[in-house]
Every structure is written in C-alpha cells, then in structure tokens.
C-alpha positions as MATLAB code, in Angstrom:
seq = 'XXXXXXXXXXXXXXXXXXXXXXXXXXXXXXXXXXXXXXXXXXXXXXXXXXXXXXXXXXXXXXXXXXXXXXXXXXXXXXXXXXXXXXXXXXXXXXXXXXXXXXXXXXXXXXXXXXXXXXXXXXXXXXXXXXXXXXXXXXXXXXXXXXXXXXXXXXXXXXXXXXXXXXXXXXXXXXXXXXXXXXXXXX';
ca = [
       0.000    0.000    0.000;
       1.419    3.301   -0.995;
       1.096    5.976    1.730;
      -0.809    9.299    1.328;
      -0.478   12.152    3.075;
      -3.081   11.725    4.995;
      -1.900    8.928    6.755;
       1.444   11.202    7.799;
      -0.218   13.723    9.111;
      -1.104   15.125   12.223;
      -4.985   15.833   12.790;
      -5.775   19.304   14.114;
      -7.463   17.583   17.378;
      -3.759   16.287   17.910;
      -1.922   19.619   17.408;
      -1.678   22.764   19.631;
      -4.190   25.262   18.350;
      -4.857   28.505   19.807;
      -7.255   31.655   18.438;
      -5.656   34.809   17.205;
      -7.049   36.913   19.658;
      -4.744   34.534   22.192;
      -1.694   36.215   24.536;
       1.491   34.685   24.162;
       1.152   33.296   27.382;
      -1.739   31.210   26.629;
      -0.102   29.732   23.202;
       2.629   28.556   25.074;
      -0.203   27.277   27.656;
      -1.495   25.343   24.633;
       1.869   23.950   23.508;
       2.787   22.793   27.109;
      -0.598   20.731   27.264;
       0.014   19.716   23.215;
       3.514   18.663   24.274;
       2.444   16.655   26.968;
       0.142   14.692   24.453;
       2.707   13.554   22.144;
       2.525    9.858   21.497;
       6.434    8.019   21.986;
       7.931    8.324   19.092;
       6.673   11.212   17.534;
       8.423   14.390   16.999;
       7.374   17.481   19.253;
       5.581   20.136   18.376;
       7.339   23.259   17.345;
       5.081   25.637   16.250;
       1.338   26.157   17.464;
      -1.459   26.442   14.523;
      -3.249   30.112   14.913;
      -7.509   29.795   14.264;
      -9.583   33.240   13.516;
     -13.215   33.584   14.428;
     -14.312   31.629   11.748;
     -12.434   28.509   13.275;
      -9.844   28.510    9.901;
      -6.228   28.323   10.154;
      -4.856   31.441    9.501;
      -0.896   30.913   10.876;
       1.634   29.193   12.744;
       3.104   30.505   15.894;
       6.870   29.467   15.673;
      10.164   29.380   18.151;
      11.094   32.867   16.205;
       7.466   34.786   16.674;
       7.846   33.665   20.086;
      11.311   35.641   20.428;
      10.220   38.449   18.373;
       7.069   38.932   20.941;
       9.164   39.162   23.190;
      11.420   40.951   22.363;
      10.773   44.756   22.387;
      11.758   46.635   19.482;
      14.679   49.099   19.674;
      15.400   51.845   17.058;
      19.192   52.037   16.478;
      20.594   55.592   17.677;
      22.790   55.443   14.515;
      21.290   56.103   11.603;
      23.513   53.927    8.795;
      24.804   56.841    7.000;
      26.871   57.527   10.184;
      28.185   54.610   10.488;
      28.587   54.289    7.058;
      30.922   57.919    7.036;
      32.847   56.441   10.298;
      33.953   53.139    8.606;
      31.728   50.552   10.133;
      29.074   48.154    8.696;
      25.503   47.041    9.615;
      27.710   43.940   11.480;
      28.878   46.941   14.133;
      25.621   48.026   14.412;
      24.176   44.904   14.920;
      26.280   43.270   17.367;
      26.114   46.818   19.250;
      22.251   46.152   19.344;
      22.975   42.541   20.573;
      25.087   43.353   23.435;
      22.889   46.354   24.732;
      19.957   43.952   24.856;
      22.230   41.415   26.979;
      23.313   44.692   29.246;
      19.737   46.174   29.213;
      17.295   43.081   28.941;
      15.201   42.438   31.515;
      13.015   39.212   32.395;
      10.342   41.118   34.079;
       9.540   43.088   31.090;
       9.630   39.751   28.910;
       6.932   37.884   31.405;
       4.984   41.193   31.248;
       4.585   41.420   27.277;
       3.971   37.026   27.283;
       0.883   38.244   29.133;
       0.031   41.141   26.765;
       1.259   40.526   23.458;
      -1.723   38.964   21.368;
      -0.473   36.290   18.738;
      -2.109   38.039   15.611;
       0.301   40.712   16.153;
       2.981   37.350   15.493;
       2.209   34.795   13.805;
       3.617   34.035   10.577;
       0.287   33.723    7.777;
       0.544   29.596    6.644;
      -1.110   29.335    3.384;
       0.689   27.111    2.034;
      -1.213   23.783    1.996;
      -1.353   20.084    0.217;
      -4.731   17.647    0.000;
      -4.806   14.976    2.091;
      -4.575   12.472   -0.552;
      -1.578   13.675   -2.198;
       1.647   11.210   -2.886;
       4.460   11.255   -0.478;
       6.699   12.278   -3.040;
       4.498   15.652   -3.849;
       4.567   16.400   -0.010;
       8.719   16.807   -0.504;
       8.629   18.789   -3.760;
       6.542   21.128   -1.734;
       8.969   20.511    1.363;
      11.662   21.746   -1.072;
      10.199   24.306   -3.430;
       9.197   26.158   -0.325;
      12.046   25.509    2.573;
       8.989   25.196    4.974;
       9.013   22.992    7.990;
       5.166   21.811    7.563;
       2.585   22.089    5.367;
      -1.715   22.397    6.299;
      -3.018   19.180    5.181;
      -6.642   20.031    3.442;
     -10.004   18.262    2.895;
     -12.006   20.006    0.384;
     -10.843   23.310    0.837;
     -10.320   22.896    4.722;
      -7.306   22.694    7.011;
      -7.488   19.082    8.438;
      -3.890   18.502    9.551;
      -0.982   19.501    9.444;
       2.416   17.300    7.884;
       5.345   17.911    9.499;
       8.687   17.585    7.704;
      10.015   15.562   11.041;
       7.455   13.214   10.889;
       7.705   12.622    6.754;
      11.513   12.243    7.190;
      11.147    9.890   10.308;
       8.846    7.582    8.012;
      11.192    7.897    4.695;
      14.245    7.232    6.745;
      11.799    4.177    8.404;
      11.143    3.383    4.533;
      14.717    2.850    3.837;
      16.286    1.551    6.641;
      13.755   -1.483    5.999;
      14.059   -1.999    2.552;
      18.161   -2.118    3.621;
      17.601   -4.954    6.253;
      14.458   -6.851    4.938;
      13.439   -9.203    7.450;
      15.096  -12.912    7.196;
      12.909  -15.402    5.840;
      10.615  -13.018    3.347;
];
C-alpha cells in the first residue's frame, strides 16, 4: 500500500491550536498541554497552529514569533549613514544592538509582554497547503520548493492537519532503513 499524506499527518485535534485573539502566554499554555500529548515516538511540536473567528487556520506561531514577541523593538541611535561615514558596517551596528539587549534586557519586562502581546500581532500567515490524498513524493517537492518545515493538510478546501517535515523524514528514513535490512525469511 502506498502511503498518502493523509496517513502522515497530524490531525488538528492532535496539534496545539490557539485563536488569534490569544496572549502569548496562553499559546505557550497550549503547547505545554500539546507537548504533553505527544505519542512516543513522535516528533514534538514546534510551532502552534493560529484559528480566527471563523475557526480557519490562519498561521503558525513558531520558536522565532515567540522571540520576536518578546522581544521589544529598539530603534538604532545610529542612523547607517553615520556609520557608514565612520567606517563601520551594519555587522557593528548589529552586534552593538545585541550586546545592549544582553546589558539592558530584563526578564520582568519579557513575562509582562507574554501576558500582553496577542499572537495576531505574530504569527507568521501559513497558506501554504497540500490535499490529504496527495503522494508522499508531492509532499517533498513542496517541502523543497518552499524551505517550509510543515505544510496544512486540506479536505475540500479545509485545514485538516498539518504534515510535518520531522514526521515525513522519520517515516522515509523508516522506509529505507527497511528496505536495507528486509526481514530474514521473506
């Protein structure tokens, strides 16, 4: 039996889902009760699927939306044509940037904007998305043609699932490694 997407994928009952209106705080609620959920075996969840008021997927809430929430943005005191004029690159500026937010960066103020920040100020828009009966093999041309790390899984027009990239390489790599060592005796 060839296998489908479909039967790759995670359903949305099994993923961490929260609604755009959602803090940062309660997605990473939602991915602390997802994680806990994962079957042995399986990958972890790194991202959390985003829902608007009409209950469709409208996002994914990833490791670098999280950082970027909290994270509060900091207009350079340079503008680049100085630095530019005194010798120095964007690099300069840049690791300047870096090490005041190490000297200045405080944890209070990131547990403060977790509570306030809403996700749909975040989220990255996912609408990129592959049927739920498409091959295995057009799941990684879209894996490649679009350097994503999942893809929504649809149903006649609707998000269904989702197919991670970690859980299609864990079955390929499954694929191989028993087509290498075929059982003794078959």
């Amino acid at each position: 039996m060839t296998k489908r997407v479909k039967d790759l994928m995670l359903s949305l009952s099994e993923y961490a889902l929260v609604d755009e209106d959602a803090t940062i705080l309660d997605a990473l609620r939602a991915l602390a009760e997802s994680q806990a959920k994962v079957p042995p075996g399986k990958q972890p969840h790194r991202a959390i699927l985003v829902r608007d008021r009409r209950r469709e997927i409208v996002g994914k809430l990833h490791y670098f939306a999280f950082l970027r929430a909290l994270t509060p943005a900091r207009e350079p005191m340079v503008t680049r044509e100085i630095l530019e004029r005194a010798g120095l690159g964007d690099d300069v500026r840049d690791a300047s940037m870096r090490m005041l937010d190490l000297l200045t960066g405080d944890l209070v103020d990131v547990f403060e904007r977790a509570r306030n920040v809403a996700v749909r100020d975040v989220y990255t828009p996912a609408t990129l998305g592959i049927d739920e009966d498409a091959s295995l093999f057009a799941a990684i041309s879209m894996f490649l043609d679009h350097h994503t790390l999942s893809l929504l899984v649809r149903r006649d027009g609707r998000t269904v699932g989702i197919l991670r990239l970690s859980d299609l390489f864990d079955e390929l790599s499954r694929q191989m490694m028993q087509e290498e060592c075929p059982e003794e005796g078959s």
